[in-house]
DODRENVEX-348460 format. One line per 5 residues: for each residue x, y, z of N, C-alpha, C, O. Coordinates in Angstrom, 2 decimals, always signed. Layout:
N
X Y Z X Y Z X Y Z X Y Z; ...
***
This chain:
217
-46.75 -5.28 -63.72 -46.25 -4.79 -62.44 -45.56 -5.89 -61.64 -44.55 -5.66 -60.98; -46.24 -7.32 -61.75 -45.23 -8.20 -60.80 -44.02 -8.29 -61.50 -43.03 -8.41 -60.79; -43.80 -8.25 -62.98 -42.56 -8.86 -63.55 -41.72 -7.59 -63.20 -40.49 -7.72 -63.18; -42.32 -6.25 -62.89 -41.61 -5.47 -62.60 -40.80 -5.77 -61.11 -39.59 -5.63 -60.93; -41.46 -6.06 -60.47 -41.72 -6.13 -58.79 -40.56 -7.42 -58.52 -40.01 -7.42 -57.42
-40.10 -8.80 -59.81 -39.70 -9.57 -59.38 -38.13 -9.24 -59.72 -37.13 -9.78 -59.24; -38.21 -8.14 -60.73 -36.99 -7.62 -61.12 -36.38 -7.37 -59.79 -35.56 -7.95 -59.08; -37.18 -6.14 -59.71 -36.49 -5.21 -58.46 -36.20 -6.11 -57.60 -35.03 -5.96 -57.25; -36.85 -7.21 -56.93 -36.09 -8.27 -55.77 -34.77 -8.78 -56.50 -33.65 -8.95 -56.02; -35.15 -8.93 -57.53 -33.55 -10.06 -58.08 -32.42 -9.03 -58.10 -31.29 -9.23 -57.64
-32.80 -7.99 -58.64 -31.43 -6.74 -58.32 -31.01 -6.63 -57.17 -29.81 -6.66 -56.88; -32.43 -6.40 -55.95 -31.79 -6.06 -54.84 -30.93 -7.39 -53.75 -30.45 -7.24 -52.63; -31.00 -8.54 -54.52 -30.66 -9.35 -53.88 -29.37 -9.55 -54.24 -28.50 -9.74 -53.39; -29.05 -9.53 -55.95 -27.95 -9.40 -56.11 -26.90 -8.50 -55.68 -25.86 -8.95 -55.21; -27.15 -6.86 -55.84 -26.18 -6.15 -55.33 -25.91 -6.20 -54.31 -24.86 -5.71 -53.88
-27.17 -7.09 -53.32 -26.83 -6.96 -51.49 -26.00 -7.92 -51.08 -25.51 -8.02 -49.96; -25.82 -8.87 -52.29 -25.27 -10.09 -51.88 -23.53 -9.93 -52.08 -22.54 -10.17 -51.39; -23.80 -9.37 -53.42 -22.31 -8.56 -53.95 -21.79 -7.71 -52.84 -20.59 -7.71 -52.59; -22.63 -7.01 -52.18 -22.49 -5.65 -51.18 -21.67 -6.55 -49.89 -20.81 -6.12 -49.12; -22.16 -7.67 -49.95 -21.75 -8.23 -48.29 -20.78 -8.91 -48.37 -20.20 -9.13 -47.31
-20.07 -9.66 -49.93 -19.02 -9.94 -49.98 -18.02 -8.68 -50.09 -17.08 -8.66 -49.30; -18.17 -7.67 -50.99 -17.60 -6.24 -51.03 -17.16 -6.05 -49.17 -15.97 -6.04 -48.85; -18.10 -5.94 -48.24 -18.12 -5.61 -47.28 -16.57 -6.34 -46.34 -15.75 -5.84 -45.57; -16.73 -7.38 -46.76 -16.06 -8.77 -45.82 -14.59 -8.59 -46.31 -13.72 -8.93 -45.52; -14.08 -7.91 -47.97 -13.08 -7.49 -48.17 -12.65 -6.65 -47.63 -11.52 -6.74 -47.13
-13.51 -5.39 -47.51 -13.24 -4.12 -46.99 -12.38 -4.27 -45.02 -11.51 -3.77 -44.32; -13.41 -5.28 -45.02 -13.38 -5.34 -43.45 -11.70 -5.82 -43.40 -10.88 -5.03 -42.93; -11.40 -6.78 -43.78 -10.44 -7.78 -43.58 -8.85 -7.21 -44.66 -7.72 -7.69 -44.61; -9.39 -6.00 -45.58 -8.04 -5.62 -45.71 -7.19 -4.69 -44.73 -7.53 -4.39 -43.58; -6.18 -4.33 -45.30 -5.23 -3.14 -44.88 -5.88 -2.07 -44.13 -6.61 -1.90 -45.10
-6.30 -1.18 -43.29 -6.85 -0.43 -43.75 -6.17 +1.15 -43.99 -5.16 +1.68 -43.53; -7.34 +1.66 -45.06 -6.54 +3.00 -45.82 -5.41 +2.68 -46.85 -4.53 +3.43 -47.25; -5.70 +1.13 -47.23 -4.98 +0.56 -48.26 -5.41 +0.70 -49.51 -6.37 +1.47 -49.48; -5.14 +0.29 -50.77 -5.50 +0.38 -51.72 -6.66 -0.75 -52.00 -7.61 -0.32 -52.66; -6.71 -2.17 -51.59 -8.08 -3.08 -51.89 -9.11 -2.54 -50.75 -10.31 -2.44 -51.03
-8.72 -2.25 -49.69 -9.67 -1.32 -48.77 -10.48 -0.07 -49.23 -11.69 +0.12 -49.26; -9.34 +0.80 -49.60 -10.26 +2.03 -50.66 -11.42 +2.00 -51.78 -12.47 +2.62 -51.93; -10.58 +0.74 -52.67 -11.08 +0.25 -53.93 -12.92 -0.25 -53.33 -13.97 +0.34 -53.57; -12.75 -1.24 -52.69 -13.91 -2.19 -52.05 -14.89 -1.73 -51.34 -16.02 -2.23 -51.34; -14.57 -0.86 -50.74 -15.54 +0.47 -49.67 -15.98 +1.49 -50.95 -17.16 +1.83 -50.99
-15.33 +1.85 -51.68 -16.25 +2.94 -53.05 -17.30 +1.63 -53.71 -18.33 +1.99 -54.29; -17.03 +0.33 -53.62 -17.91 -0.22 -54.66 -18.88 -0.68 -53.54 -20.06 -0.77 -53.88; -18.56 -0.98 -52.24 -19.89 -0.78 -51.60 -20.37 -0.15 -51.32 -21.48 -0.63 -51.08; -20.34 +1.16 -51.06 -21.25 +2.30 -50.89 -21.68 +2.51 -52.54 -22.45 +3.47 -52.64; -21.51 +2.15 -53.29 -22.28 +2.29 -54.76 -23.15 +1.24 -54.79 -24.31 +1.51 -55.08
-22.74 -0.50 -54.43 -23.95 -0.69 -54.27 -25.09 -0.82 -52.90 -26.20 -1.36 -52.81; -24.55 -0.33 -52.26 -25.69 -0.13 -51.00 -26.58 +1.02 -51.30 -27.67 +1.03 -50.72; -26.21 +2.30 -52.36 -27.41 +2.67 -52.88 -28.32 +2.34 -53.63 -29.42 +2.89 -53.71; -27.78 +1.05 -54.46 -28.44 +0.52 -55.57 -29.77 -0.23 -54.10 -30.98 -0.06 -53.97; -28.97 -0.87 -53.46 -30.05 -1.86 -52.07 -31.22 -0.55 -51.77 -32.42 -0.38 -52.00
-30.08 +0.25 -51.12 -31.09 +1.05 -50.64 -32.54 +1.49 -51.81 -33.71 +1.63 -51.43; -31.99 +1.67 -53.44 -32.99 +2.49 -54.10 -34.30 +1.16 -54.06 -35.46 +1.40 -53.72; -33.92 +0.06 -54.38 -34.72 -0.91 -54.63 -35.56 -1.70 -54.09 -36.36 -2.54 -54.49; -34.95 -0.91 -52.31 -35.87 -1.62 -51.12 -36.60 -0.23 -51.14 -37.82 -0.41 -51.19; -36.27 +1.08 -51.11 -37.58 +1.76 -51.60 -38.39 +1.60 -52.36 -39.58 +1.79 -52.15
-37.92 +1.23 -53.34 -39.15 +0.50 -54.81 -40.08 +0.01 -53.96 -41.19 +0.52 -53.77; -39.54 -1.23 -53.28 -40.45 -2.33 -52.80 -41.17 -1.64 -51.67 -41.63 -2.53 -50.95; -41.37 -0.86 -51.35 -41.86 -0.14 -50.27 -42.73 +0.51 -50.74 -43.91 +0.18 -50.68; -42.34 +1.48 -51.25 -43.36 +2.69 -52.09 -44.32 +2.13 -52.92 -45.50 +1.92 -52.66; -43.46 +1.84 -54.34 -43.98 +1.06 -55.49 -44.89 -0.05 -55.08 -46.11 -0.06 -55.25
-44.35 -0.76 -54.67 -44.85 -2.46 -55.01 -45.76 -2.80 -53.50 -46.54 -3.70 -53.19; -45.20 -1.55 -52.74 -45.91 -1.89 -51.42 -46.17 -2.82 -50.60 -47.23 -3.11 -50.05; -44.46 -3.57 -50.50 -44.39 -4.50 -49.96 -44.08 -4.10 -48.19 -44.53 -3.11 -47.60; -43.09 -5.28 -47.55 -42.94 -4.97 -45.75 -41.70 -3.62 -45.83 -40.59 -3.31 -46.26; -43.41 -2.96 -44.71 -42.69 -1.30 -44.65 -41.80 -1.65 -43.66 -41.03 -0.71 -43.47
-41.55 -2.71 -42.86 -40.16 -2.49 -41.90 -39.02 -2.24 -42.87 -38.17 -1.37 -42.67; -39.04 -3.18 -44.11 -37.83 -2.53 -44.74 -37.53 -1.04 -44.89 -36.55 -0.59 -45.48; -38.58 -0.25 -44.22 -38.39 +1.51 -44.49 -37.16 +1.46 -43.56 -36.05 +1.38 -44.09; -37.27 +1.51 -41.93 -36.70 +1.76 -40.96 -35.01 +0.95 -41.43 -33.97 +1.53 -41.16; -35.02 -0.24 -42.05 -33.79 -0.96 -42.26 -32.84 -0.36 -42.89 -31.65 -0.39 -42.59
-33.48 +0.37 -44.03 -32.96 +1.08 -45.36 -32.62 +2.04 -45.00 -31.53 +2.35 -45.48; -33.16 +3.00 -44.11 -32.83 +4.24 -43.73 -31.91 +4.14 -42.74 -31.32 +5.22 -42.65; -31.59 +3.53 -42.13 -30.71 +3.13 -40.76 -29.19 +2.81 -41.83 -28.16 +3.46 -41.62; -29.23 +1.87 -42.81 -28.27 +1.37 -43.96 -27.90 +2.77 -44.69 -26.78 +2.86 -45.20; -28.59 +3.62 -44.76 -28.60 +4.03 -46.03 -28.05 +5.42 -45.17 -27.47 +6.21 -45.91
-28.10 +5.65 -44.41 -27.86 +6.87 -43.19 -26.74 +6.29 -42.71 -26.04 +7.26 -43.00; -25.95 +5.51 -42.20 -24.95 +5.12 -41.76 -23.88 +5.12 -42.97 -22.74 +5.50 -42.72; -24.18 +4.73 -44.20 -23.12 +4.64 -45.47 -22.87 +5.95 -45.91 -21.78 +6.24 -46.39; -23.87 +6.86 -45.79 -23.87 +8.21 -46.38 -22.89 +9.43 -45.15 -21.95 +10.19 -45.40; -23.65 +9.14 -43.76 -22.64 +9.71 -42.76 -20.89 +9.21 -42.51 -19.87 +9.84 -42.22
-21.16 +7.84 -42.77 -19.59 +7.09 -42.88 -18.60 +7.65 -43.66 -17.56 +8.11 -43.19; -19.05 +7.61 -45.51 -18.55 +8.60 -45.55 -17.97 +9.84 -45.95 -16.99 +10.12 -46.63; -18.83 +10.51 -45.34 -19.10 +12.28 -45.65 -17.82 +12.24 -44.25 -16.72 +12.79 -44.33; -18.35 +11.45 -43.02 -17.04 +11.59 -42.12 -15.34 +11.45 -42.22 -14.48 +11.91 -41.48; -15.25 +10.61 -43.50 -13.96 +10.01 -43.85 -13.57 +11.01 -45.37 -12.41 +10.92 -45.74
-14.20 +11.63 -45.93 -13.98 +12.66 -46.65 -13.67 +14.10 -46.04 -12.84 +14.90 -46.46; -14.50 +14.24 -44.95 -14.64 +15.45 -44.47 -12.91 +15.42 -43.04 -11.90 +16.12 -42.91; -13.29 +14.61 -42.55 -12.54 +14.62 -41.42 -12.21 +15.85 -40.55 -11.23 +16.23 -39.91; -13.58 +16.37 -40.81 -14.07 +17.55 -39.64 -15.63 +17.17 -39.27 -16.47 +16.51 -39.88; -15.69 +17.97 -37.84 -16.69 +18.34 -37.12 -17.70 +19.73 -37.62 -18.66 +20.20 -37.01
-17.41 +19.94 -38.24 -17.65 +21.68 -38.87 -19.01 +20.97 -40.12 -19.00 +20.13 -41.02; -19.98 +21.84 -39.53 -21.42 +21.68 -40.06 -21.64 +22.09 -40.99 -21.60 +23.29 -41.25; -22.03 +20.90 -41.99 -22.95 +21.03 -43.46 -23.96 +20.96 -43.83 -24.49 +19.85 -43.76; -24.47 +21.71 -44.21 -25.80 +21.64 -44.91 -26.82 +20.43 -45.22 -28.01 +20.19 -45.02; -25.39 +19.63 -45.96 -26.27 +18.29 -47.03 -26.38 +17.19 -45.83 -27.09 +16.19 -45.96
-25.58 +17.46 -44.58 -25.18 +16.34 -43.42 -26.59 +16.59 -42.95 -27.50 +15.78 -43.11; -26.74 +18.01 -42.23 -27.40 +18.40 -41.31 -29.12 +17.93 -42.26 -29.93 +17.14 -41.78; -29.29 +18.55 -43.44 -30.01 +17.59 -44.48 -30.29 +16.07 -44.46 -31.26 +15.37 -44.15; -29.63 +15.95 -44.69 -29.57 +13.91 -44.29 -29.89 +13.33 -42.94 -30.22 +12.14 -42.96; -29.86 +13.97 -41.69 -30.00 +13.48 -40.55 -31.68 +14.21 -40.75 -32.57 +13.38 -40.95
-32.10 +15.67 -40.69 -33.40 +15.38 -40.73 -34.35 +14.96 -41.52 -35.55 +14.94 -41.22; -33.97 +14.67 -42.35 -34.63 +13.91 -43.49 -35.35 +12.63 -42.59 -36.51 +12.42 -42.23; -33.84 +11.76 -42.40 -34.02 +10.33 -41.80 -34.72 +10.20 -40.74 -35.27 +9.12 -40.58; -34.91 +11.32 -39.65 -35.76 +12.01 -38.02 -37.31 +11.38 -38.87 -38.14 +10.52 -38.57; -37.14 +12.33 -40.07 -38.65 +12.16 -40.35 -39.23 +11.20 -41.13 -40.44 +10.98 -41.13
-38.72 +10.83 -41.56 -38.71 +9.12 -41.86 -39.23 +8.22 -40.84 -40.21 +7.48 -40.95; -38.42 +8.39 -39.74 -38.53 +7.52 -38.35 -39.87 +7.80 -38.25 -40.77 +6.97 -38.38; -40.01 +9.13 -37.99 -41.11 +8.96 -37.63 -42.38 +8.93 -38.40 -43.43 +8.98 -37.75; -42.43 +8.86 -39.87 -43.23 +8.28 -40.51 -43.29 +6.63 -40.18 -44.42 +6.16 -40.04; -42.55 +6.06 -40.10 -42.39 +4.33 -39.61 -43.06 +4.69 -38.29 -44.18 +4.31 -38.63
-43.21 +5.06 -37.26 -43.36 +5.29 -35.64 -44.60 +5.19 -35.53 -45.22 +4.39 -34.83; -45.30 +6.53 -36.66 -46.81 +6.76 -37.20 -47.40 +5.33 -37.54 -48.32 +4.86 -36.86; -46.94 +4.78 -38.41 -46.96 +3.83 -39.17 -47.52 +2.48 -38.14 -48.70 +2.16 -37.98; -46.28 +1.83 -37.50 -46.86 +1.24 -36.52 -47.38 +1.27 -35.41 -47.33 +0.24 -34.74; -48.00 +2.41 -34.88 -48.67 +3.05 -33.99 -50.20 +2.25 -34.38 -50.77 +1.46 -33.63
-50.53 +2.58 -35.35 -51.51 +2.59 -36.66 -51.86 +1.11 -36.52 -52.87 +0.93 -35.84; -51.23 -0.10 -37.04 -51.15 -0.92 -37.65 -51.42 -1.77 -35.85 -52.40 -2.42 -35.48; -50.32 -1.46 -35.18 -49.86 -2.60 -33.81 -48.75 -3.25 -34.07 -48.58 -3.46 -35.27; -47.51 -3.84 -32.99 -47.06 -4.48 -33.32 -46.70 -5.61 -34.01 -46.80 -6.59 -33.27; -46.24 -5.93 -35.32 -46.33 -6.90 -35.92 -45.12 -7.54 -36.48 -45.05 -8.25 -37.49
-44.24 -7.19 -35.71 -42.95 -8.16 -35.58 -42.41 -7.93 -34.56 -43.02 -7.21 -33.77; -41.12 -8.44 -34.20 -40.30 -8.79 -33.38 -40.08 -7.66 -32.72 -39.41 -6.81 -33.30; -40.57 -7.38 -31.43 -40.36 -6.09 -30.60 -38.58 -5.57 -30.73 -38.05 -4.50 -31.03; -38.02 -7.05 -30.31 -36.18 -6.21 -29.77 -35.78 -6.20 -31.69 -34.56 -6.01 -31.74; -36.14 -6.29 -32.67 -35.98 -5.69 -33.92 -36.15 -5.16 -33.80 -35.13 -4.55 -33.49
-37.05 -4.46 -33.75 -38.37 -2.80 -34.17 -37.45 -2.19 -32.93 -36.33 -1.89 -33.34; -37.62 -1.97 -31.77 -36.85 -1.27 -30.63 -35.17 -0.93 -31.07 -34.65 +0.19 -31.06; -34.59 -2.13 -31.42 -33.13 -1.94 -32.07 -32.53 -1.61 -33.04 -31.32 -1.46 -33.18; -33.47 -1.44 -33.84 -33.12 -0.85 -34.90 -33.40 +0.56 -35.29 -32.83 +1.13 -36.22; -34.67 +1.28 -34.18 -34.85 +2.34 -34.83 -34.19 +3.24 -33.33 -34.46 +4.41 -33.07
-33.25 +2.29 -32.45 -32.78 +3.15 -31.26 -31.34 +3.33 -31.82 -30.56 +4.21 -31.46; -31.05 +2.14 -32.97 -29.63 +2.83 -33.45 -29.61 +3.70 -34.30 -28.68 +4.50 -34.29; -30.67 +3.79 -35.32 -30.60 +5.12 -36.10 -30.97 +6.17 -35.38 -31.21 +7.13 -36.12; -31.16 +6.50 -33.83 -31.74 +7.31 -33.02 -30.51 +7.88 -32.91 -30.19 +9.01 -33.29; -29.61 +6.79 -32.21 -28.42 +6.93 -31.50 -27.21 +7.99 -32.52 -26.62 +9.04 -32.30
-27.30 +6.91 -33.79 -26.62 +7.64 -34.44 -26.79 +9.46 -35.23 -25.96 +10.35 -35.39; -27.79 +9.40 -35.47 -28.98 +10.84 -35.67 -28.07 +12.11 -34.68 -27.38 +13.10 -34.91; -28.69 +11.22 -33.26 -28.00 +12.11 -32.09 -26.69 +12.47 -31.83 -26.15 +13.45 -31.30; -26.24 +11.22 -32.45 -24.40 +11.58 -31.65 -24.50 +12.80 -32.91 -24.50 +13.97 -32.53; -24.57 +12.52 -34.32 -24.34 +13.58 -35.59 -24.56 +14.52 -35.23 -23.62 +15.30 -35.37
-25.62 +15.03 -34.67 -25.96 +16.51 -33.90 -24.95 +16.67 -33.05 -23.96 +17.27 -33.46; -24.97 +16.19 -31.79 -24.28 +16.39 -30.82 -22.52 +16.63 -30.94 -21.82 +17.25 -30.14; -22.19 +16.06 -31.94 -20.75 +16.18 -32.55 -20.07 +17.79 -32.32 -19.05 +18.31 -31.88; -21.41 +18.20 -32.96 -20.96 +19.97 -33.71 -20.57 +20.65 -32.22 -20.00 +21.74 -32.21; -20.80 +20.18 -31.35 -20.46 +20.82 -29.78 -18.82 +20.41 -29.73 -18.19 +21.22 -29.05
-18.18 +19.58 -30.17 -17.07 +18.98 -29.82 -15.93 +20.11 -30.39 -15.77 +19.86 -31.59; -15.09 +21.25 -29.99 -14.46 +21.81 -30.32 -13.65 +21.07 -31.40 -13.09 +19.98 -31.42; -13.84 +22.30 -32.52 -13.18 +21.45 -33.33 -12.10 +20.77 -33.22 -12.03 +19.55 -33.31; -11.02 +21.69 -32.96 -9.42 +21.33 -32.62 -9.40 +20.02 -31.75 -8.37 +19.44 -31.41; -10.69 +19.64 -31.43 -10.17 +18.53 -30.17 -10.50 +17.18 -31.01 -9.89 +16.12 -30.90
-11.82 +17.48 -32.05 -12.02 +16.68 -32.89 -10.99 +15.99 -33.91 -10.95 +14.80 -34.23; -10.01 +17.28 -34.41 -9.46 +16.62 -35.29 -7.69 +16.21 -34.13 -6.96 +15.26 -34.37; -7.46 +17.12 -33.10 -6.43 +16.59 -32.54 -6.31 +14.79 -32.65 -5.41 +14.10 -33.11; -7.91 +14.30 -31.86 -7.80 +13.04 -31.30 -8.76 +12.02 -32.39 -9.43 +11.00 -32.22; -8.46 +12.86 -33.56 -8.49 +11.66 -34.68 -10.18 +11.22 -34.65 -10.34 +10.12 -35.18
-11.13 +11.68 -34.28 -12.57 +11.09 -33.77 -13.04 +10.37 -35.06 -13.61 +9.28 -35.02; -12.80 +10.98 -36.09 -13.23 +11.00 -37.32 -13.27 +9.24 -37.70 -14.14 +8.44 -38.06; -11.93 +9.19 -37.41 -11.51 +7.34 -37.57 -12.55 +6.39 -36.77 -12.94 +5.41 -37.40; -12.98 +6.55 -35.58 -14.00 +6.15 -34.64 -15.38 +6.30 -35.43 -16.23 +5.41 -35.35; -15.55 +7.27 -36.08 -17.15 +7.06 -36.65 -16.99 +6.78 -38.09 -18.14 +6.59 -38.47
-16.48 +6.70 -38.75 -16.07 +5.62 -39.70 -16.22 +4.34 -39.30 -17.19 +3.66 -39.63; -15.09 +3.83 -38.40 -15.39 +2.43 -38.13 -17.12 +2.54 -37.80 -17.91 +2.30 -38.72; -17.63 +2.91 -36.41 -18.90 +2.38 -36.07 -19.64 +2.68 -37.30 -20.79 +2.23 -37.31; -19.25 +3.34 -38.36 -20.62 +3.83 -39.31 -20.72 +2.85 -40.12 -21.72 +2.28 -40.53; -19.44 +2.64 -40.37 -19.21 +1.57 -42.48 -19.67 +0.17 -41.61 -20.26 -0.68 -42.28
-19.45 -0.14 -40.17 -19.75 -1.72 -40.22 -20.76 -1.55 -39.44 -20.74 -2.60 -38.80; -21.89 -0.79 -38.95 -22.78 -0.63 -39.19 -24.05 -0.61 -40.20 -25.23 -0.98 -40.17; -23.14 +0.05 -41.16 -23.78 -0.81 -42.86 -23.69 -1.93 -43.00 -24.48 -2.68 -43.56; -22.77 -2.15 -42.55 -22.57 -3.94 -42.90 -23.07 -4.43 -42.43 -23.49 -5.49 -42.88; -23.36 -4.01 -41.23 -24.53 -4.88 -39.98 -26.06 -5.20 -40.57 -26.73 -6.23 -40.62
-26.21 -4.27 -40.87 -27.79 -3.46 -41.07 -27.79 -4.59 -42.57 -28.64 -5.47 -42.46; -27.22 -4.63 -43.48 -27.53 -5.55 -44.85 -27.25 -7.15 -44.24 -27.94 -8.10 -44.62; -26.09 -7.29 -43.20 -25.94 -8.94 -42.73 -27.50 -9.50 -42.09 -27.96 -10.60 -42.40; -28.17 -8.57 -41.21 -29.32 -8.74 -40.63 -29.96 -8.59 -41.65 -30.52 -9.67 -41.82; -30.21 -7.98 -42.38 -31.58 -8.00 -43.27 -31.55 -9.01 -44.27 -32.57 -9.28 -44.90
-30.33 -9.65 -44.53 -30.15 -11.25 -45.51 -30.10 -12.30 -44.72 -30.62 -13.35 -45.10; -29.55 -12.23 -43.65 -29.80 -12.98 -42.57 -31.50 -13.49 -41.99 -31.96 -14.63 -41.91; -32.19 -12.10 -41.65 -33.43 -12.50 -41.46 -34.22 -12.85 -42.21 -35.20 -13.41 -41.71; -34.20 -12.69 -43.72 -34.70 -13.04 -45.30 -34.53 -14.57 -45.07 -35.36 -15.42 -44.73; -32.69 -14.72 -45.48 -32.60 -16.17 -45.81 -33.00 -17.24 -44.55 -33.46 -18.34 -44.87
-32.85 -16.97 -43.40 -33.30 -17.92 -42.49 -34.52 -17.03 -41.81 -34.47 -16.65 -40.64; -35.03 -16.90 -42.22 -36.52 -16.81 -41.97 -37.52 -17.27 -40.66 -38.22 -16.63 -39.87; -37.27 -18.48 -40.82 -37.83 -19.46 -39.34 -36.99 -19.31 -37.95 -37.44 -19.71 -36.88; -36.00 -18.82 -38.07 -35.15 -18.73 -36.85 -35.29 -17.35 -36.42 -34.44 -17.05 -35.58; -35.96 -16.58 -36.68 -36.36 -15.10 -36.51 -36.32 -14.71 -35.23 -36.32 -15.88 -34.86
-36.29 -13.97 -33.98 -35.64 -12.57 -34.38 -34.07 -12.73 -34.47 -33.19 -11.90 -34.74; -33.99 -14.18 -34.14 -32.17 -14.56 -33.73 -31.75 -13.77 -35.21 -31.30 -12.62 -35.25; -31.94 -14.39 -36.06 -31.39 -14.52 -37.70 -31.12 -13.27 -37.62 -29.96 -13.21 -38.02; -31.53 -11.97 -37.28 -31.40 -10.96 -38.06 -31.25 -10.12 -36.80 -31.23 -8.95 -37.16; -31.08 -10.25 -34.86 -30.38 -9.70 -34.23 -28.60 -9.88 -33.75 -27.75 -8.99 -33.68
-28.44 -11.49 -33.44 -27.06 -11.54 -33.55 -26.11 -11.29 -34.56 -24.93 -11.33 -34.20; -26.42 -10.99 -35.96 -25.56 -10.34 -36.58 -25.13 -9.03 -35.82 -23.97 -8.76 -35.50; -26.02 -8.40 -35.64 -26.09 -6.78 -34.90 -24.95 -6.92 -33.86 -23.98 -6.16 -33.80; -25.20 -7.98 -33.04 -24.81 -8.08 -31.58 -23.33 -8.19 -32.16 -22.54 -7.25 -32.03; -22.96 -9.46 -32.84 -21.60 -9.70 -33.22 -20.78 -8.62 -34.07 -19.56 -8.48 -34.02
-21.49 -8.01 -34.72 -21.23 -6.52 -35.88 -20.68 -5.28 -34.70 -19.93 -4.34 -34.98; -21.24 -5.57 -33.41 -20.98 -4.52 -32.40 -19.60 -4.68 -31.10 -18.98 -3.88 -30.39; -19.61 -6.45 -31.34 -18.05 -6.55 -30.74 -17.02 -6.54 -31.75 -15.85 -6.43 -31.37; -17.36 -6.68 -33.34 -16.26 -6.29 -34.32 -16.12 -4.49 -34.42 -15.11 -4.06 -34.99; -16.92 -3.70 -33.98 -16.93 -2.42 -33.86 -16.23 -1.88 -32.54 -15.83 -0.72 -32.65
-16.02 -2.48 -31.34 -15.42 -1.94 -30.37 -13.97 -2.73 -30.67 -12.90 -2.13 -30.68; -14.09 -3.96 -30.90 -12.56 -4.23 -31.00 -11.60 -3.63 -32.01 -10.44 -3.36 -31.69; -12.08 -3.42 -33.27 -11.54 -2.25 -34.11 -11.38 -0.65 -33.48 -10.47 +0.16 -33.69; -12.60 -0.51 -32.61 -11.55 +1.24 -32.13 -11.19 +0.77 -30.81 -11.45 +1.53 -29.88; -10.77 -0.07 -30.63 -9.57 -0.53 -29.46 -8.53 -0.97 -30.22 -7.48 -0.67 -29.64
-8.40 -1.32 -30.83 -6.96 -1.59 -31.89 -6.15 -0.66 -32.58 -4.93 -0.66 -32.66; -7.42 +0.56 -33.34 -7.16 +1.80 -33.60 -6.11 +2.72 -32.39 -4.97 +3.17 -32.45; -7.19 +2.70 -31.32 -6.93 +3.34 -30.32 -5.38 +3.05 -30.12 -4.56 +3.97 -30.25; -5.03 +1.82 -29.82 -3.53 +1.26 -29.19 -2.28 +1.41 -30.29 -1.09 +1.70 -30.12; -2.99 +1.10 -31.40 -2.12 +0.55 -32.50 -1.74 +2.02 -33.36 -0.57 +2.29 -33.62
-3.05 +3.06 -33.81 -2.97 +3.65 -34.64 -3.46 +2.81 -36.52 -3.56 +1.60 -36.72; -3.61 +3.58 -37.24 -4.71 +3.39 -38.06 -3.72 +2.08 -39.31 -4.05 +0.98 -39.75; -2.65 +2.80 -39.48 -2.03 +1.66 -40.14 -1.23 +0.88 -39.80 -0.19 +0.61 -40.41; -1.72 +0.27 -38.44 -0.51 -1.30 -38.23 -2.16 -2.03 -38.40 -2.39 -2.73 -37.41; -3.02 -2.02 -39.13 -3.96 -3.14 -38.86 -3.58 -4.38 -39.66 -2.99 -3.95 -40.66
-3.62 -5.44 -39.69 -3.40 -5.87 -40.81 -4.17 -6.66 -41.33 -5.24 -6.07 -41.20; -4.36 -7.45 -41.75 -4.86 -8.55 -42.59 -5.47 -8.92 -42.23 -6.03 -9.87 -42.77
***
């Protein structure tokens, strides 16, 4: 079982590591380009591989259940990102509406969880991380109110893409971040977040002014 257990870390470290260079391409090409397209399908392939293997370590091997709340926040943001950029409607699905309560109840298996136990890490982690998978949960619901026609008039679709895909990116920078520097904790693994969130407004302010393909390089 450990040689099993040391596997699953070395995979998940590799694809996450692969995942965050994948990510840094994605970010920094064209976008709706062809190395942009290409680089965003191979990270959302391996951010499920992250995601399956930090479940391993959770379930299986029964290692730190915060990685539940991390994974699901990662793993819910890549999957809504994009079902949004495929779909490029507001108009309610099944497997969406599926996926958001799934993740509700998740949360609150983690909620249960440390209720139980007491705090045992970093409050503005634990608070920030499970208020953005809150946030995001909610806006997904709340969407389906947005007439459609107004949804797709004013392009919304492009807006939750951006906040979703570098939101993934956020969510894996913090969780290698707080791994590899360790001792510098809660910094290591909140200012990614913080900085992941002024690269998220300045992209749909650029969007906004520019439109989707003058981004460049």
């Amino acid at each position: 079982m450990e040689i099993a257990h040391k596997l699953n870390i070395l995979a998940h470290i590799i694809t996450g590591a692969i995942a965050l260079l994948l990510g840094i391409i994605a970010l920094t090409a064209i976008k709706g380009g062809k190395t942009h397209n290409k680089t965003g399908r191979y990270f959302l392939k391996l951010i499920a591989i992250v995601i399956a293997t930090s479940l391993m370590g959770v379930f299986i091997f029964g290692r730190n259940t915060f990685l539940l709340v991390i994974t699901v926040l990662s793993g819910y943001v890549s999957f809504s990102g994009y079902r949004v950029l495929l779909l490029k409607s507001n108009i309610p699905k099944k497997i969406d509406i599926l996926a958001s309560v799934v993740s509700l109840l998740v949360l609150g298996y983690f909620l249960y969880y440390f209720k139980s136990i007491g705090m045992i890490w970093s409050p503005i982690v634990i608070y920030s991380t499970v208020g953005a998978l809150l946030f995001v949960i909610t806006y997904d619901f709340l969407k389906y109110l947005i007439p459609i026609g107004t949804y797709k008039k004013h392009r919304i679709w492009i807006y939750e893409h951006i906040y979703k895909m570098i939101s993934a990116f956020s969510a894996l920078l913090s969780a290698f971040s707080g791994t590899v520097l360790e001792k510098y904790q809660p910094h290591s693994q909140y200012i990614p977040s913080v900085l992941s969130m002024l690269l998220i407004i300045a992209f749909m302010v650029y969007v906004y002014k520019n439109g989707l393909k003058k981004i460049p390089k």
